[in-house]
Structure formats: structure tokens, C-alpha cells
C-alpha positions as a printed Julia matrix, in Angstrom:
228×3 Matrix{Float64}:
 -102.77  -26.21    1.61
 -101.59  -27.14    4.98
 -101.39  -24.17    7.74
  -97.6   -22.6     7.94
  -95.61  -23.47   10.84
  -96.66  -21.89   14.2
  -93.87  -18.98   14.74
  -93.05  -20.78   18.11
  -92.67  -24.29   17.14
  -90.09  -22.39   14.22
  -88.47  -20.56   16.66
  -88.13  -23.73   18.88
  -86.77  -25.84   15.74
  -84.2   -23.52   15.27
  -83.1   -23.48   18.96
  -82.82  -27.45   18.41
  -81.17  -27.47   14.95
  -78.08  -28.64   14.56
  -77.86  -29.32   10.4
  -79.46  -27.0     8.02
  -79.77  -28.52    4.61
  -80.25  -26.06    1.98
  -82.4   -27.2    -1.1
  -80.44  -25.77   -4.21
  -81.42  -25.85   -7.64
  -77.92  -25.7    -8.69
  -77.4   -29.43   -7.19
  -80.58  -30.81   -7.17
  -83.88  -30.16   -9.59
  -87.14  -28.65   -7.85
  -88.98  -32.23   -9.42
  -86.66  -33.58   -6.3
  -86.87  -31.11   -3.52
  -89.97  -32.81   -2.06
  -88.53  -36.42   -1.36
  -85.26  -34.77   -0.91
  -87.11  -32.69    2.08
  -88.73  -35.84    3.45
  -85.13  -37.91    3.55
  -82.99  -35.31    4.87
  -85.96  -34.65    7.82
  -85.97  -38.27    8.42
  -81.95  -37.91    8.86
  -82.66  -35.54   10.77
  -82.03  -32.4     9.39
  -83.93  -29.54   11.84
  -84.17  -26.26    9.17
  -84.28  -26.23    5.69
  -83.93  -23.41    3.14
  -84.83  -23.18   -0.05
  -82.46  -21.48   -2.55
  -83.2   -20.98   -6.29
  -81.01  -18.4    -7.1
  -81.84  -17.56  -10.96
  -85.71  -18.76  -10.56
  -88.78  -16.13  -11.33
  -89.92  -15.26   -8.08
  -93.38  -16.83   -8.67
  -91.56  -20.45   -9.76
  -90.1   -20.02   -6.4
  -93.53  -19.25   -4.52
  -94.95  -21.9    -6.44
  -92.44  -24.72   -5.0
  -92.11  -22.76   -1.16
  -95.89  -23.23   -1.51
  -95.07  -27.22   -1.72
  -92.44  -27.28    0.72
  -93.46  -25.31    3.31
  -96.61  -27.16    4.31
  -94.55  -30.37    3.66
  -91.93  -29.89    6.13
  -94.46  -27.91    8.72
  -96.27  -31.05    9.4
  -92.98  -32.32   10.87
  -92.68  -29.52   12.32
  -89.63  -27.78   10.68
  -89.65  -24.68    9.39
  -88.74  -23.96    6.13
  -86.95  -20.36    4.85
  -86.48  -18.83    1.63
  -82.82  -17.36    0.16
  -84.1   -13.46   -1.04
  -87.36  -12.8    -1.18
  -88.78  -11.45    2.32
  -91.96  -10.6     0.43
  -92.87  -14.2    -0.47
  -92.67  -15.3     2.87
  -96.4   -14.58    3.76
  -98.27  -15.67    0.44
  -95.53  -19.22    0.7
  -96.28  -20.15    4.4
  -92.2   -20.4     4.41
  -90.95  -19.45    8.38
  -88.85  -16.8     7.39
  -85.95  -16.23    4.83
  -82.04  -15.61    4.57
  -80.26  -12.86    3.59
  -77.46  -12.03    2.27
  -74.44   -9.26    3.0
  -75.54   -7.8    -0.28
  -79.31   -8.36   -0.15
  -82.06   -5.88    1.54
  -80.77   -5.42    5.41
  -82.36   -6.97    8.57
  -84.1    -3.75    9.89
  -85.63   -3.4     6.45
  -86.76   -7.24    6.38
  -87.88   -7.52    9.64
  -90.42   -4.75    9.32
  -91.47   -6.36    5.87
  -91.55   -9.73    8.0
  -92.54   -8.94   11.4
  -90.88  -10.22   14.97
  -92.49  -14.01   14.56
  -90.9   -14.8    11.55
  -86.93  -16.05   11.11
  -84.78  -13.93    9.99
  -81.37  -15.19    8.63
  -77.69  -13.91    7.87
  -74.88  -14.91    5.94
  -71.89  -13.61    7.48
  -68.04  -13.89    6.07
  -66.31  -12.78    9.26
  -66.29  -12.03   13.13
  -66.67   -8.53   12.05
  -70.01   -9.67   10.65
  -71.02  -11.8    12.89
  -71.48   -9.28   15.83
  -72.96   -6.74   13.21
  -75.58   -9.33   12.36
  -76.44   -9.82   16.04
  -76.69   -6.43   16.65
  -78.98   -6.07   13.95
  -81.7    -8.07   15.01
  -80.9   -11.54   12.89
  -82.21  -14.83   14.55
  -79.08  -17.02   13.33
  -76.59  -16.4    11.17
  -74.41  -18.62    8.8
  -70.86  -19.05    8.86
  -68.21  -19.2     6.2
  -67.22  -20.2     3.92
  -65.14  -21.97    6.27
  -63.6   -24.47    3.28
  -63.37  -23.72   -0.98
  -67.34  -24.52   -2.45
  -68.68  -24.63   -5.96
  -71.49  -22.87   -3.59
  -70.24  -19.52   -3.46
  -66.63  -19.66   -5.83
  -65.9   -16.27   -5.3
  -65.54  -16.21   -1.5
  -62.43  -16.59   -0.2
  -62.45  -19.61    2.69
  -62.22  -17.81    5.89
  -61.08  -21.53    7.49
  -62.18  -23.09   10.51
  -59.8   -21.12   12.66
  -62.32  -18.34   12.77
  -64.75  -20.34   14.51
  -63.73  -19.54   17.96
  -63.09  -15.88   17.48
  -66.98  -15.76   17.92
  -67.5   -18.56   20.24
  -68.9   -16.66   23.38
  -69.15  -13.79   21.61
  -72.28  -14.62   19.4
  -75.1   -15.48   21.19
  -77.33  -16.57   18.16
  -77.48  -19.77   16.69
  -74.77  -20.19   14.12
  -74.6   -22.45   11.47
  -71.12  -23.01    9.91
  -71.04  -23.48    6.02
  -68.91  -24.03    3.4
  -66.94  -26.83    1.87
  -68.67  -29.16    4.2
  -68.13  -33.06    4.45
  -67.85  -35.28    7.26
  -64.51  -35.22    7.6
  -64.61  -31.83    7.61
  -67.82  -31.72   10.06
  -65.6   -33.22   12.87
  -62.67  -30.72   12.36
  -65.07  -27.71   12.52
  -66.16  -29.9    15.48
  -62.76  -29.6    17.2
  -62.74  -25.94   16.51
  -65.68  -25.42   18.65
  -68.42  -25.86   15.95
  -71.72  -27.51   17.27
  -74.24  -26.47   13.62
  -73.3   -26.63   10.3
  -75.14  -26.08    6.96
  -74.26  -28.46    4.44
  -75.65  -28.51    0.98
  -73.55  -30.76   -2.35
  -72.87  -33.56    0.22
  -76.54  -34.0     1.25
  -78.1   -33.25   -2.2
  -76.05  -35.5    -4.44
  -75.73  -38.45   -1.67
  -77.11  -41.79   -2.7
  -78.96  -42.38    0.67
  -79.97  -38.04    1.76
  -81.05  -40.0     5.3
  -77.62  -41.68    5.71
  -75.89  -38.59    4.87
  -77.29  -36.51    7.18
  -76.89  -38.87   10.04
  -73.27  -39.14    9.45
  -72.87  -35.65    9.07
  -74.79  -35.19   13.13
  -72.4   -38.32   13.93
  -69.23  -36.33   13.01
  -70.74  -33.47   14.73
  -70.62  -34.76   18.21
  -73.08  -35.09   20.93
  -73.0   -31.29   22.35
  -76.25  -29.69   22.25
  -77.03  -26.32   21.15
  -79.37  -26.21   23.43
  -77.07  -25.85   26.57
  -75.75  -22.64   25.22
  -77.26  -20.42   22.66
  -74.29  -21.15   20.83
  -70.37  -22.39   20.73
  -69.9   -21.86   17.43
């Protein structure tokens, strides 16, 4: 196996990111996520998370233990939904949490401070908990309806600027996301999304996910730690 991703060069892909694609078995098989990984990097996708939500935990070690090394030697860093306990035995970056999974201060001593730590948040509310907390991004939404999560209710892209300026984190927005949607979370202040069914069940992964950055705009995350 490949050595994990230096904790620096993840940190400093995630500063850069601007999509997240999100490697779901519910859209795509595991036989796929490899090539998928490689297409959506090439598009260039900067973080990538892999999300197997009824998997045994060691089918999903197994596969993290293919991906991770995969996407470190393009240096991108690779995070697991659940499961801050795999994260050491996969080589994975770091994982994602949940508002109903274990809680940041109880992950991040499981984890450490070098590895990413992720939140999903549902509201401003949230948002500025998971900050406090200690989580190194946080996503979004969902800002539009999504086979993804059915039983949120879309929070809508209006929210977006009740936390611009007032998060400091990276924030991804999710949800619902195409590219015509892309550019209207774009006009609502939105500079990284996640997207997930439109990447995963494109015909050309590579295409998809430069048209997605396209309809994102040219502002870099990188001027501010985030306007989203």
C-alpha cells in the first residue's frame, strides 16, 4: 500500500477545494469508485469522501484501503462518512460526521489535530456550533430536494449568506446540486459545493465536474477562508 496523505498537503487540499465529490454506494457500485476517483480528480474535484452507508465496516476499510492511497498520490485527501475509528488502519485523511453521529470533541480525540474532521450542518444555527466545536469544514444544506437525504427539508439557497462572514471554515454547500443550480448558489454567495447524483451517474465524471467549477465562478476560496 501506498503511504496516506501527509496531514499538511490534506489540510492544504482542503484550503484549495472548491468541489467535493462524494463516492456513494447508493449511486454508484464500489467495482466503480476507483475510475470514478481518477475521472472526477482529473475534473478536478479537490476532496473526496467515501460514503457507504449500509456497508460492514470492514467492506468499507477494505475499499478506503483502495481509495485512499489512490487519490493520495494526487495528492487529495480522501474522508470517510462514520467511522472515525477506521481512519488510521484505511490511510483515509479524516472523516465526516453527522448531526446525529459521535460529536467533534469525541472524534477529534479518537482522530487527533492532523486529521480532517467534517460536519454536516442543516442551519446557521449549526453552522457556528460546528465552528465552535473544532470541525475543519462543514457541509451545507440541503440547500435543494435530494434522493440523498429525502427526509431533510431544503433549507434553500437563501441561507447561504446568513453565514457568509460569519463562518470562517471552509464550507461546502450540498444538496440538490446541478449546474444550473451551482451558478444560483453562486449568486447567493456560494464559492464550494458538494455534489454527488450529477457527478456519479454522468456519462463523462471529468466533463461533469468541470462544468460544475465553470458554473461556480472564478472566486477563490483561497482569498477568504470562506464566502459561503
Amino acid at each position: 500500500m501506498s503511504p496516506a496523505l501527509d496531514p499538511g498537503t490534506a489540510h492544504a487540499a482542503l484550503q484549495k477545494a472548491r468541489l467535493y465529490a462524494i463516492l456513494d454506494s447508493a449511486y454508484a457500485p464500489p467495482a466503480r469508485w476507483p475510475d470514478l476517483a481518477r475521472q472526477l480528480a482529473a475534473g478536478g474535484a479537490g476532496l473526496f469522501q467515501l460514503r457507504a452507508k449500509n456497508f460492514p465496516k470492514e467492506e468499507i476499510l477494505a475499499h478506503a484501503r483502495i481509495l485512499a492511497p489512490l487519490l493520495a498520490e494526487l495528492g487529495l485527501p480522501l474522508l470517510l462518512n462514520d467511522h472515525p475509528d477506521l481512519v488510521a488502519p484505511s490511510g483515509a485523511a479524516g472523516c465526516h460526521l453527522g448531526q446525529d453521529d459521535l460529536g467533534i470533541p469525541e472524534a477529534r480525540k479518537m482522530l487527533g489535530s492532523s486529521s480532517l474532521l467534517g460536519l454536516s450542518t442543516h442551519s446557521p444555527c449549526q453552522a457556528l456550533a460546528g465552528q465552535a466545536l473544532g470541525a475543519d469544514y462543514l457541509g451545507f444544506g440541503p440547500l435543494y430536494a435530494t434522493g440523498t437525504k429525502p427526509d431533510y427539508q431544503p433549507i434553500g439557497p437563501e441561507k447561504i449568506r446568513e453565514i457568509t462572514g460569519q463562518v470562517t471554515l471552509p464550507v461546502f454547500c450540498i444538496g440538490g446540486l446541478n449546474p444550473e443550480r451551482v451558478a444560483a448558489v453562486a449568486r447567493h454567495g456560494a464559492q464550494r459545493v458538494c455534489v454527488v447524483s450529477h457527478l456519479l451517474l454522468a456519462k463523462d465524471p471529468a466533463a461533469a465536474a468541470r462544468e460544475i467549477l465553470s458554473r461556480l465562478g472564478s472566486g477563490s476560496p483561497l482569498k477568504e477562508a470562506v464566502r459561503t
